[in-house]
N, C-alpha and C positions, 0 to 999 in steps of 0.2 A: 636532080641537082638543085632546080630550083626550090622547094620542098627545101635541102638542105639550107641551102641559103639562108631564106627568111627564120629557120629556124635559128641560125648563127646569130642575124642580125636583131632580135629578138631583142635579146639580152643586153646588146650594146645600147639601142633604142633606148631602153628602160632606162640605163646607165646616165645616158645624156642627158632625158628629162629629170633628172633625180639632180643631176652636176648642177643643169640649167636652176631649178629650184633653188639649192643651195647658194648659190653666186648672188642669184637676183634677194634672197632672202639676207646673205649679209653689204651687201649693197644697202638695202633699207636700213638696217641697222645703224650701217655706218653715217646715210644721210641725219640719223639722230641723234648721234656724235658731233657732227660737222655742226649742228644745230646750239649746241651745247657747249662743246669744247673749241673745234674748230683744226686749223691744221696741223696742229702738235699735239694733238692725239699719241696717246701713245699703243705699239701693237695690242696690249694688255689692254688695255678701253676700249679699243676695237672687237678684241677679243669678248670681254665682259658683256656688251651691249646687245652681241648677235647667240649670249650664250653656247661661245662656243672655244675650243682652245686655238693659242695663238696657230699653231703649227697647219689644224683645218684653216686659216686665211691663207697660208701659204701654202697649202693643194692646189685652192684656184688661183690667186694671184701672183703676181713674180715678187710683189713689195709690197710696202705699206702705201706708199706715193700712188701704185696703180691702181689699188682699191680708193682710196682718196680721189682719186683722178675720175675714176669709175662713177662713184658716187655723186661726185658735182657733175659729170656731164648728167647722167639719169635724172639727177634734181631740176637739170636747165632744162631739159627734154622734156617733162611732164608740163613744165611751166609753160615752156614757149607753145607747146600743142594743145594747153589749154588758150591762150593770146590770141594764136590764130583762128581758134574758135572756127575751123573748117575752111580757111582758106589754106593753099598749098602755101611751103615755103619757098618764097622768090617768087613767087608770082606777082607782088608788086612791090616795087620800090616804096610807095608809099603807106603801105598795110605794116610793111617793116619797119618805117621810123615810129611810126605808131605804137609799137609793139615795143621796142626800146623805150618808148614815153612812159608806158604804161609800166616799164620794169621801173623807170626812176621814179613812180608811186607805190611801188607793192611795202615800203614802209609800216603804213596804214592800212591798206588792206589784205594782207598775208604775214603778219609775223614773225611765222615759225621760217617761212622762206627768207624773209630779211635778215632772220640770223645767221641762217646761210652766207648769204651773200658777205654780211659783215663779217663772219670768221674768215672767210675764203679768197675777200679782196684785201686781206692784209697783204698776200703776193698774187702780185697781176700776174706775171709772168704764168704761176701755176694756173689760174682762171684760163688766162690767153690760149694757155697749153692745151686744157682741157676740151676747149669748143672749136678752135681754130680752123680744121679742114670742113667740119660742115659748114664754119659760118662764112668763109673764104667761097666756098659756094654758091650758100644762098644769096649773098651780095653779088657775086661775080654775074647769077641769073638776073637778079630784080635790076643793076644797075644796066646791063646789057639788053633788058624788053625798054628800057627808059632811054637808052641810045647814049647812057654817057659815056664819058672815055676809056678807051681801054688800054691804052698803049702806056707800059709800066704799072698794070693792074693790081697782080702782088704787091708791089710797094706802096702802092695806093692802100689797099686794104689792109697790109700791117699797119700804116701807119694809124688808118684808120679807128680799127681796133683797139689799139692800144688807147687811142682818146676814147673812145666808150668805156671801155674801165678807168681810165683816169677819171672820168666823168661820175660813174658809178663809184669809184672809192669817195669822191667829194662828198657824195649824196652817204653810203650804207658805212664808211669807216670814219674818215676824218669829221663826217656831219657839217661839214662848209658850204655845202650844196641844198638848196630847197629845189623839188621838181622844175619850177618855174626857172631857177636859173640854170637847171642841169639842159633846159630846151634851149636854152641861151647859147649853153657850150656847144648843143650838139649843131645847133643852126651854122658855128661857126668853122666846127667839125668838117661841116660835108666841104669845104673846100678843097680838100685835102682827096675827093671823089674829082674835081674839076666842074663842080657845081656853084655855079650863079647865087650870087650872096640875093638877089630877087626869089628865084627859084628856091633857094635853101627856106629863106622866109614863109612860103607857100606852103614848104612840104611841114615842114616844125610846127605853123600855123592850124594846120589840117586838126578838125574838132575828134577829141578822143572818143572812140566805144568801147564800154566796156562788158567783157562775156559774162554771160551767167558764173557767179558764182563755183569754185571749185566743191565736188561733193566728197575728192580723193583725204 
């Protein structure tokens, strides 16, 4: 029986890494859409880009939105795990404002990624959408080893949120934002954590590093 088994299982095995391939391969595609076009893409562009027909996007995907969706989180994810260059995320509060600093310069040093961001923060909401429960996380950690408030958390951190993209539109859409004044915002941002306009100064203050180079 067992013998049988893995022989069943064989096949599906194969099946899944062949699905997984394909997802992750128009994934990529679509980050060079987002790159280019941005979020009104059309299914057909999407289609074109991963050489492939509309109809294979919706084998794996339910929409066009959740591929879109897919892709900006996979795009934030390479970034941010390139940022923290081997530190875990939420491990500190201050590694994390860091690392937001360092997005409100990727301008000038990552390009293709800033066009991202500028297609993508014409709607906050869909960004918000997209990173929302991991990044409601990793705040919830880093803010919690730092002992700040937690009582009404969630609403802390939506609100929070939503001013880092506000912040980040100034900077990659509207262009009203220089890095120096997006530190400005965020300094005044963290009140909205229950964080000391002293303290905010300090953590904003903290001198940038930056990781080797991306080779992806």
């Amino acid at each position: 029986m067992a013998i049988k088994k893995q022989v069943a299982e064989a096949p599906k095995t194969k099946l899944s890494a062949y699905a997984a391939r394909n997802r992750a391969s128009l994934i990529k595609a679509t980050q060079e859409v987002l790159a280019e076009v941005g979020l009104n893409a059309t299914i057909e562009q999407l289609a074109n880009s991963a050489q492939v027909s509309p109809q294979t996007i919706y084998n794996y995907f339910d929409s066009k939105e959740k591929l879109l969706s897919e892709a900006l989180e996979g795009v934030l994810r390479d970034w941010f795990l390139w940022a923290e260059d081997g530190s875990l995320p939420g491990e500190s509060f201050q590694r994390m404002l860091d690392i937001f600093r360092l997005l409100f310069r990727e301008q000038k040093i990552n390009p293709k990624f800033a066009k991202i961001l500028k297609n993508t923060l014409v709607d906050p909401v869909f960004v918000i959408n997209a990173i929302k429960t991991k990044a409601t996380q990793d705040i919830r950690k880093a803010a919690a080893k730092e002992g700040f408030a937690q009582d009404q958390f969630e609403t802390r951190a939506y609100l929070w949120s939503h001013s880092l993209v506000a912040i980040l539109n100034g900077i990659y859409v509207t262009e009203e934002l220089s890095p120096e004044q997006a530190d400005a915002h965020l300094e005044i941002s963290l009140q909205l954590l229950d964080i000391s306009k002293a303290k905010a100064k300090k953590l904003v203050s903290h001198p940038l590093v930056y990781p080797e180079p991306s080779t992806s």
